[in-house]
C-alpha positions in Angstrom: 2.6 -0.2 -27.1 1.4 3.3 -26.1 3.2 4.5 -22.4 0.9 6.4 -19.7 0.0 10.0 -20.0 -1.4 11.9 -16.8 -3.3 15.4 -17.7 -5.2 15.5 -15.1 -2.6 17.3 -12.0 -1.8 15.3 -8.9 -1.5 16.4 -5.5 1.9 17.5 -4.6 0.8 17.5 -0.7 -1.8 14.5 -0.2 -3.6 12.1 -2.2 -4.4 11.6 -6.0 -6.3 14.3 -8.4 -6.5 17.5 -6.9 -9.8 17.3 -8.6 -10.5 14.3 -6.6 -10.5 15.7 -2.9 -13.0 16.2 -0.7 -15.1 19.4 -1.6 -16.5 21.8 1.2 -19.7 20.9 1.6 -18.0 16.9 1.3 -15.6 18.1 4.5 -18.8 19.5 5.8 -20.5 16.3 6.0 -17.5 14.4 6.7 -17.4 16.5 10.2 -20.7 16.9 11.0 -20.5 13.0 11.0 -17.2 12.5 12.9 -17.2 15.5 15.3 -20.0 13.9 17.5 -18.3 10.0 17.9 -15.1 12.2 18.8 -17.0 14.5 20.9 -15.9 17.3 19.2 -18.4 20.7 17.8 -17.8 23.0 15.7 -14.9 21.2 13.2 -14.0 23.4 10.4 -10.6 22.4 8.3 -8.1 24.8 7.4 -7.1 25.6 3.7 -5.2 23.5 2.0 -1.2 25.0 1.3 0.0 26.4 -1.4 3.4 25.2 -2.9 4.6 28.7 -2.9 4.5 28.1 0.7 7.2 25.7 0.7 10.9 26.4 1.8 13.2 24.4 -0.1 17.1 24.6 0.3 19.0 25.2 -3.0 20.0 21.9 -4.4 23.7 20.6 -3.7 24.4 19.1 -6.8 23.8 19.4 -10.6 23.4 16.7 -12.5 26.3 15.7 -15.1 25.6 15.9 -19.1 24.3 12.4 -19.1 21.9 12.7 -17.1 20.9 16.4 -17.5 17.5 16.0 -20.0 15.9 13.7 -17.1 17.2 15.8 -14.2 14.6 18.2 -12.5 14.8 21.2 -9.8 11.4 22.5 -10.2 9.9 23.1 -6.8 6.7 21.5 -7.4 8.9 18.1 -8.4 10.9 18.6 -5.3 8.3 18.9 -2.9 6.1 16.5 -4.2 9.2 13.9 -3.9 10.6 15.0 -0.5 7.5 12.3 1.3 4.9 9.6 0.4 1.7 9.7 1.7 1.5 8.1 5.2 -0.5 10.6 8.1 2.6 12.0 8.9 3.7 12.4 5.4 0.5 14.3 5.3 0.5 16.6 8.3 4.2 18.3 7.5 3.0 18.6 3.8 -0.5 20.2 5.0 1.5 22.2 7.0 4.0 23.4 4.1 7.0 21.4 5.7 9.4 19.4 3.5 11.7 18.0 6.0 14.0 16.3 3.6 13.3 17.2 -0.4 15.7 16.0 -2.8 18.1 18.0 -4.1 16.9 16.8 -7.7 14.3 14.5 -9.6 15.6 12.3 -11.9 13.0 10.6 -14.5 15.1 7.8 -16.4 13.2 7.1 -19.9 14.9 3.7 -20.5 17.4 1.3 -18.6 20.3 2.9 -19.6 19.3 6.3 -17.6 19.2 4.4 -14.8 22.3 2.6 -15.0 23.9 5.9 -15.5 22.2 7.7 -12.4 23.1 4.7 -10.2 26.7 5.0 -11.7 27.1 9.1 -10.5 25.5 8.1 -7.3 27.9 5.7 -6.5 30.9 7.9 -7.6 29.3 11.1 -5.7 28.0 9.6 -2.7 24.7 10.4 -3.6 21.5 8.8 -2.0 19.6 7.6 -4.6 15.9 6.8 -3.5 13.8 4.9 -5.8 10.5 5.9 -6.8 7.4 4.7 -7.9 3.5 6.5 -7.6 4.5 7.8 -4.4 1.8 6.4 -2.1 4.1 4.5 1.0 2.6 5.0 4.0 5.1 4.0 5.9 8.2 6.3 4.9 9.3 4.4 1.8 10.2 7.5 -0.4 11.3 10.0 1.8 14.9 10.9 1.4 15.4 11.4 5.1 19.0 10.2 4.4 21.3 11.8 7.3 24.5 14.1 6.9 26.1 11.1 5.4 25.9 11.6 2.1 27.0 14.9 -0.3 23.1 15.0 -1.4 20.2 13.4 -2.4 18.1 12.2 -5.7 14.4 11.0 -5.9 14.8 8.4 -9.1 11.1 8.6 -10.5 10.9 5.2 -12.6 7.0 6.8 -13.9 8.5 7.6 -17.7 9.2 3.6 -18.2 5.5 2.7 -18.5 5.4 0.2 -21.5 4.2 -3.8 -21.7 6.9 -4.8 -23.7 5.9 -8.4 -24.9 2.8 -10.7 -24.5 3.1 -14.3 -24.4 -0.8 -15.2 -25.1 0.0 -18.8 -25.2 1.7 -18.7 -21.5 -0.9 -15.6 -20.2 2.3 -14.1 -19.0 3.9 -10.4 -20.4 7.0 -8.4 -19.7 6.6 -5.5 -18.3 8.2 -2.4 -17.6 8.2 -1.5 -13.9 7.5 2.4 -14.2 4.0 1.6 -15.3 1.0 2.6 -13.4 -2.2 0.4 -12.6 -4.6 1.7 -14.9 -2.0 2.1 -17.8 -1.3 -1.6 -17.6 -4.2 -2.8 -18.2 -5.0 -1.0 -20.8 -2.4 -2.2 -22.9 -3.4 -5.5 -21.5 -7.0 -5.4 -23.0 -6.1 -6.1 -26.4 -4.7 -9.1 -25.3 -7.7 -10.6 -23.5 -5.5 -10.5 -20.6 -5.3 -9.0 -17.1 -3.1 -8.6 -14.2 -6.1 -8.4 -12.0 -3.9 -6.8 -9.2 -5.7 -3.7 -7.0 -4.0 -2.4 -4.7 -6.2 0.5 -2.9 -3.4 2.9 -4.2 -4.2 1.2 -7.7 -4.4 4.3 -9.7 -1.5 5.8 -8.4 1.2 3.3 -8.2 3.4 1.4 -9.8 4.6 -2.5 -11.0 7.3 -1.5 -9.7 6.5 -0.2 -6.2 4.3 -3.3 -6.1 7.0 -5.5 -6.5 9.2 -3.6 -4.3 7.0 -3.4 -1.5 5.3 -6.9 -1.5 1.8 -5.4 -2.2 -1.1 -6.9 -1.4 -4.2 -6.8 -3.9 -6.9 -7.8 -5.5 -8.2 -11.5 -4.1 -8.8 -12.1 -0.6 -7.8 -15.3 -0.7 -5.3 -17.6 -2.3 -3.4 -14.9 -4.4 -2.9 -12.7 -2.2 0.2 -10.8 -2.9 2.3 -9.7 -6.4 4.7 -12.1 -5.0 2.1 -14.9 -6.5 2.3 -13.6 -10.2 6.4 -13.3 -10.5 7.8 -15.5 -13.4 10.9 -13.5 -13.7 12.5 -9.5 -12.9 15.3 -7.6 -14.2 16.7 -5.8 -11.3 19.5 -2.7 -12.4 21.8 -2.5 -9.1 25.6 -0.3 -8.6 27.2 -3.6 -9.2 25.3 -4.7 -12.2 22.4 -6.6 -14.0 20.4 -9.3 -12.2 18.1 -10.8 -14.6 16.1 -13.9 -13.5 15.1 -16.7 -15.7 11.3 -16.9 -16.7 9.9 -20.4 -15.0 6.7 -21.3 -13.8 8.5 -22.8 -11.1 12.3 -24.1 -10.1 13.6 -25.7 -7.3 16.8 -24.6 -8.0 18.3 -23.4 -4.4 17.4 -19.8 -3.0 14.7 -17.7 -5.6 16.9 -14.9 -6.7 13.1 -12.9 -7.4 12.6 -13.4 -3.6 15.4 -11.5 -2.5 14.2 -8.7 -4.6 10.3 -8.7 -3.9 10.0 -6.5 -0.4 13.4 -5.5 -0.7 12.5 -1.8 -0.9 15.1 -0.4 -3.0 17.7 -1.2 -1.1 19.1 -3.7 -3.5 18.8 -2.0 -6.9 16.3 -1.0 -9.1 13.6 -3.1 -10.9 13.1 -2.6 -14.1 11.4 -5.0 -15.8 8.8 -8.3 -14.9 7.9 -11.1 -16.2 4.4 -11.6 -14.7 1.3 -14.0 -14.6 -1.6 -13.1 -16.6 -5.3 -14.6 -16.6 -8.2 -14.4 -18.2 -10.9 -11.5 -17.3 -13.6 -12.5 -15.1 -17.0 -13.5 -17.0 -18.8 -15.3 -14.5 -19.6 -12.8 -10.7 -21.7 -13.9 -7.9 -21.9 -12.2 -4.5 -23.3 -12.3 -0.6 -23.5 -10.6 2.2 -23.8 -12.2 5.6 -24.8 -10.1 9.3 -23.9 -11.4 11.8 -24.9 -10.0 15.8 -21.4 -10.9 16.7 -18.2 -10.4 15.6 -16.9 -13.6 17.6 -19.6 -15.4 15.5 -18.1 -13.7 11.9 -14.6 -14.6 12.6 -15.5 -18.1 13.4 -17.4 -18.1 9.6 -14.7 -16.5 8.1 -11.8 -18.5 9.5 -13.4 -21.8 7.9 -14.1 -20.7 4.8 -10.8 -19.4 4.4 -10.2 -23.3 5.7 -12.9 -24.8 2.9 -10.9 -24.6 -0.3 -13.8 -22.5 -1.9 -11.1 -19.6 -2.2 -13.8 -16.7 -2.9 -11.8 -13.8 -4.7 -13.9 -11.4 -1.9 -13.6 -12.3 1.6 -13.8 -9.3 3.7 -14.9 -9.1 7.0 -16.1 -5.4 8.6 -16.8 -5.3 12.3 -20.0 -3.1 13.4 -18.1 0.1 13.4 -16.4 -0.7 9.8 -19.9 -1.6 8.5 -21.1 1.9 9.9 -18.3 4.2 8.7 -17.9 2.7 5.1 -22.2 3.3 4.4 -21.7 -0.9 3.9 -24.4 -1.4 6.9 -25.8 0.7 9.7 -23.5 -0.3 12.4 -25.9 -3.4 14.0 -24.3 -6.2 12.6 -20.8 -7.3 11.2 -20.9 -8.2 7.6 -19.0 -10.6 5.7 -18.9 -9.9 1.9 -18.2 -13.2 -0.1 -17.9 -12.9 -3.9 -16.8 -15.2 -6.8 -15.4 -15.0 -10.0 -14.2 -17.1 -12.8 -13.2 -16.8 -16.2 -13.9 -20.0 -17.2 -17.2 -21.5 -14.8 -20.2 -20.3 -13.0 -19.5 -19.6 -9.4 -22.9 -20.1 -8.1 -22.6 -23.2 -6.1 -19.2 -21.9 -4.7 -21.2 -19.1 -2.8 -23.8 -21.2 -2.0 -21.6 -23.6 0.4 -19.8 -20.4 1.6 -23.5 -18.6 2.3 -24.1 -22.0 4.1 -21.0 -21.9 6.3 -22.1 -18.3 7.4 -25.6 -19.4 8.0 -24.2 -22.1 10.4 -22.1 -19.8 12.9 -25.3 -17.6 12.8 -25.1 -15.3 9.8 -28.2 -14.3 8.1 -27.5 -13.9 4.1 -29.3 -10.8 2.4 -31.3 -12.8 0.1 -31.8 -10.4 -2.2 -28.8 -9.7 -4.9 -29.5 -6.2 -5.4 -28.6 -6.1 -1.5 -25.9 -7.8 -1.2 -24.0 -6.2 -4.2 -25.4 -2.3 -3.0 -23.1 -3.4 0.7 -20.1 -4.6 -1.4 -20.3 -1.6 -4.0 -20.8 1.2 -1.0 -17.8 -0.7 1.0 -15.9 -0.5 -2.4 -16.4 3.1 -3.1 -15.5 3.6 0.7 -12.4 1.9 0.5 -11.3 3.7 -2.5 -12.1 7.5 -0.9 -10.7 6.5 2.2 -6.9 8.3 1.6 -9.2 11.3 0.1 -10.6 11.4 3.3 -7.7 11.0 5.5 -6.3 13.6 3.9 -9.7 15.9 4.9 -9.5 14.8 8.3 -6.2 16.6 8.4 -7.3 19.3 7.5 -9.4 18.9 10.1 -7.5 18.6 13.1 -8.2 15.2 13.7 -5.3 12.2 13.8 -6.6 9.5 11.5 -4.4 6.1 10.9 -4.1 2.7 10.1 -2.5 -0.5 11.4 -2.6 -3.8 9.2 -0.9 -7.4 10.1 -1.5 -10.9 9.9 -1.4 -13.3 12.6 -2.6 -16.7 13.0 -6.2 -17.8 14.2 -5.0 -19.0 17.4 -3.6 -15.7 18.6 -6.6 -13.7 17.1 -8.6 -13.1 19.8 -5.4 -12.2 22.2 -4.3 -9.4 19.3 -7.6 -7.8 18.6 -8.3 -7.3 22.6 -4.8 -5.8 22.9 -4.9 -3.9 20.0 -8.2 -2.4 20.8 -7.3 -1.9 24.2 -4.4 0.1 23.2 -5.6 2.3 20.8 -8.8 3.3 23.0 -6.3 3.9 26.1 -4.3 5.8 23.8 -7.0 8.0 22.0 -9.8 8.3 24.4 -13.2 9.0 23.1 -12.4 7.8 19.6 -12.7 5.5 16.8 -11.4 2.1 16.2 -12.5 -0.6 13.5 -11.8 -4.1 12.9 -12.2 -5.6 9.1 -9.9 -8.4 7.4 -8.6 -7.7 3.9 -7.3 -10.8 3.8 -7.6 -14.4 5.1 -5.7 -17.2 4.9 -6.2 -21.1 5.9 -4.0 -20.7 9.0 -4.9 -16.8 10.4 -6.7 -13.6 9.0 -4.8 -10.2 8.4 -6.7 -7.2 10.7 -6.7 -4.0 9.4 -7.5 -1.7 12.0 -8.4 2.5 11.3 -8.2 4.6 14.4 -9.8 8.3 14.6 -8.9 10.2 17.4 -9.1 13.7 18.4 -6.1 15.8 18.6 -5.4 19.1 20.6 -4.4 22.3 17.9 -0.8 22.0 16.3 -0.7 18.5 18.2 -1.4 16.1 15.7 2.1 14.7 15.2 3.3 13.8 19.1 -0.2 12.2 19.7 0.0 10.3 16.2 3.2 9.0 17.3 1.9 7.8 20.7 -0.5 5.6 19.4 1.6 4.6 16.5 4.1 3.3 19.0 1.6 2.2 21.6 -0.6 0.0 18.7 2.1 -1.2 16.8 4.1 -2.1 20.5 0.9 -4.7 20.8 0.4 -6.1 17.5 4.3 -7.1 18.0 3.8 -8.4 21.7 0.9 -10.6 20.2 2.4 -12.3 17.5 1.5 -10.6 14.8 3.8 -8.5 11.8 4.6 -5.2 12.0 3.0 -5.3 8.1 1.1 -7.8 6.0 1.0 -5.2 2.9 2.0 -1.5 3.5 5.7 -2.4 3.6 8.2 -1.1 6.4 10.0 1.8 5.0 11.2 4.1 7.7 8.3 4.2 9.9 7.9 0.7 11.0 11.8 -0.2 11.7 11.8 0.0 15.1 9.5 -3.5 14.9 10.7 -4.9 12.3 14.0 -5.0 13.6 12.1 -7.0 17.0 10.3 -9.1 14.0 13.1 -10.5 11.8 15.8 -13.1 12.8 19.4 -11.5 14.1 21.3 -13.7 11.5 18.5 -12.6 8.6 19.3 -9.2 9.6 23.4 -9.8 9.2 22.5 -11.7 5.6 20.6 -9.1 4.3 23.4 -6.4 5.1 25.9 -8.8 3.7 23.9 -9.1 0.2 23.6 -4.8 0.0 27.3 -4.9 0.4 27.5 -6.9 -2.5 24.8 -5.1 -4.7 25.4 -1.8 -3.4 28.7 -1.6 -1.7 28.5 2.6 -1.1 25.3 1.7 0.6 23.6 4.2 -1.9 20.2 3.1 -2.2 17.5 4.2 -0.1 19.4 4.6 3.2 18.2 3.6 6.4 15.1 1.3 4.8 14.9 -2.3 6.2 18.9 -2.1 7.6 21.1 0.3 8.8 23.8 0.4 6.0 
């Protein structure tokens, strides 16, 4: 089956297809709209930089014969390696800073390249930092590794990229872990078959990262996570080959996959998966429910998540959200609802759903055309959004993002303190409310802040209202991530979040799996 090819050149500095970013008269618009709820006049963004701008040390190692054909120095490689794509990421790499490149790229083709990297990196002392698309947000990639270690390698798993078998019979296929959204399905198509996992970063990321990271995709409800389509993975580690047998289910002690999922790269490498296919969706309906107040949408939301119905699309935008993503006009919170199925019509589905809504005071847009236009500009929206994060860099202006679950009692108590916080923290500024996804017992809040920052300030006031926001959602109950992951950025609360004696079993099982504490240093534990 044919692997991925890219022609079209990525960003080495912010987000997706250079081709893809905000235009001038696109950043024009984009300020002339934001300046005024910022009270700001007169925005104007800098140029983007150039990668001949970049300082990069000379690398401290050469990679051996074996490993020499998939080794890379090139600056563009390097610099586009040394950070993901959180704000932060963003704002050094706008700024030409690469705080912590890696001293090489490596790009295995097949398992055996990776065994053999893991194998000099162990014997070296080398920090190894797995790689996906790229696209953490919260420090996942970065090799900000410390003076422990002789030097440091970005291990780019992009090249392995192939569906390796289909089981038609099962809907399940094994799959190589370097493979990128769109490139899987495509070689899933023939099949009849999809994955039916999208991830905002989709296009740009990986099975692997996926797994790694516990992402959170497509459906709103019920599936939530990647976690939900895991038969079986092949993880490569320094000690070895952990390969998991292919069940629908077992209730044989401990699953060995969940050790694995979320685990970062801390653990070892995934290589391959075994995932859970299903049929392409043939039957679609949609709504779209106002509601005056957001009180009155949470309560609609929180018992259809509680109905059974389990709509694929259950996203909740507050006023603001509404307003900023073209989905409404900023007078009423909206609750998309959608359905699909392979196999049924979904019509009667959304019409109980439309029905709860209607009795905690929504009004459904009647018309189809409607409802669908709200859903397709919130969709569009949501896929720009890093496009325009990235243009609101280089306008001066701190833009950022704080997602969690929490349960429905403790709602109300987050969403005041969170809101309080951020507008304490920011001033005149933005702050929207929607749910990506809900469950029976609590919703997971995703909440964007836009703030002004003074010139050359972006970074100390980022990290004040980072710390501030984050300090509530903690103090309220909630996690510190229900999908972005924890990488480097969010340690401080994870460490408050997980059990002492979780964090001691954890370190134990690295030991084991990595025992010169190689892989990705300073993610999830200390090594």
């Amino acid at each position: 089956m044919s692997a991925q090819t890219e022609t079209r050149r990525l960003s080495w500095w912010g987000w997706g297809h250079e081709d893809e970013a905000l235009g001038p008269a696109e950043v024009d618009r984009l300020a002339a709209l934001v300046g005024p709820l910022l009270g700001l006049d007169g925005l104007t963004a800098r140029p983007a930089p150039r990668i001949e701008d970049v300082v990069l040390p000379e690398p401290r190692v050469a990679a051996p014969p074996a490993l020499r054909d998939i080794s890379s120095d090139d600056r563009r490689d390097r610099a586009a390696h040394a950070h993901g794509r959180s704000f932060a990421d963003v704002v050094r790499a706008f700024e030409a800073r690469a705080e912590h490149p890696p001293d090489l790229v490596l790009h295995p083709r097949n398992e055996d390249d990776v065994v053999a990297a893991l194998d000099w990196c162990t014997e070296r002392r080398i920090a190894c930092i797995p790689y996906g698309g790229g696209t953490s947000v919260v420090g996942g990639v970065e090799p900000a590794v410390g003076d422990e270690y002789t030097a440091a390698v970005s291990l780019d798993m992009r090249a392995m990229s192939r569906v390796l078998d289909v089981d038609v019979q099962s809907r399940a296929a094994r799959i190589e872990a370097g493979v990128l959204g769109p490139a899987l399905e495509e070689q899933l198509k023939p099949h009849g078959l999809t994955l039916r996992h999208y991830p905002q970063s989709f296009q740009f990321s990986t099975l692997g990262g996926w797994l790694a990271t516990r992402s959170g995709g497509h459906y709103a409800t019920l599936h939530t996570h990647i976690d939900d389509f895991v038969e079986s993975m092949r993880v490569v580690t320094p000690r070895g080959v952990v390969e998991t047998r292919r069940l629908p289910a077992s209730g044989a002690g401990p699953s060995p996959d969940r050790l694995f999922l979320g685990s970062e790269g801390i653990l070892g490498v995934i290589t391959q998966a075994w995932m859970r296919l299903q049929r392409p969706p043939v039957h679609r309906c949609n709504a779209t429910l106002q509601f005056a107040r957001f009180g009155d949408a949470v309560e609609a939301t929180r018992v259809v998540a509680q109905s059974g119905l389990n709509p694929a699309n259950c996203r909740l935008l507050d006023n603001l959200e509404a307003l900023i993503s073209g989905a409404g006009d900023g007078s009423a919170a909206l609750l998309l609802l959608g359905f699909e199925s392979h196999d049924h019509p979904c019509d009667t589905q959304l019409q109980r759903a439309v029905e709860i809504g209607r009795d905690h005071n929504g009004v459904a847009q009647e018309k189809r055309a409607q409802s669908a236009g709200a859903a397709t500009a919130w969709r569009d929206a949501f896929l720009r959004a890093p496009y325009m994060r990235d243009a609101m860099v280089a306008l001066g202006v701190i833009s950022e993002t704080f997602e969690t679950a929490v349960t429905w009692d403790a709602f109300a108590q987050l969403h005041e303190s969170v809101l309080h916080s951020a507008r304490t923290h920011i001033g005149k500024g933005i702050v929207s409310c929607r749910f990506t996804h809900v469950y029976p017992d609590g919703p997971a809040p995703y909440y964007t802040v836009i703030a002004a920052s003074k010139p050359g300030d972006q970074l100390p006031q980022w990290r004040e209202v980072k710390q501030a926001v984050s300090d509530a959602i903690i103090a309220a109950g909630g996690t510190i991530t229900h999908h972005h992951a924890v990488g480097r950025d969010h340690r401080p609360w994870y460490d408050r979040q997980r059990p002492q004696l979780f964090a001691d079993a954890l370190r134990s099982a690295k030991r084991t799996l990595d025992p010169a504490g190689v892989l990705n240093p300073g993610v999830l534990i200390d090594p």
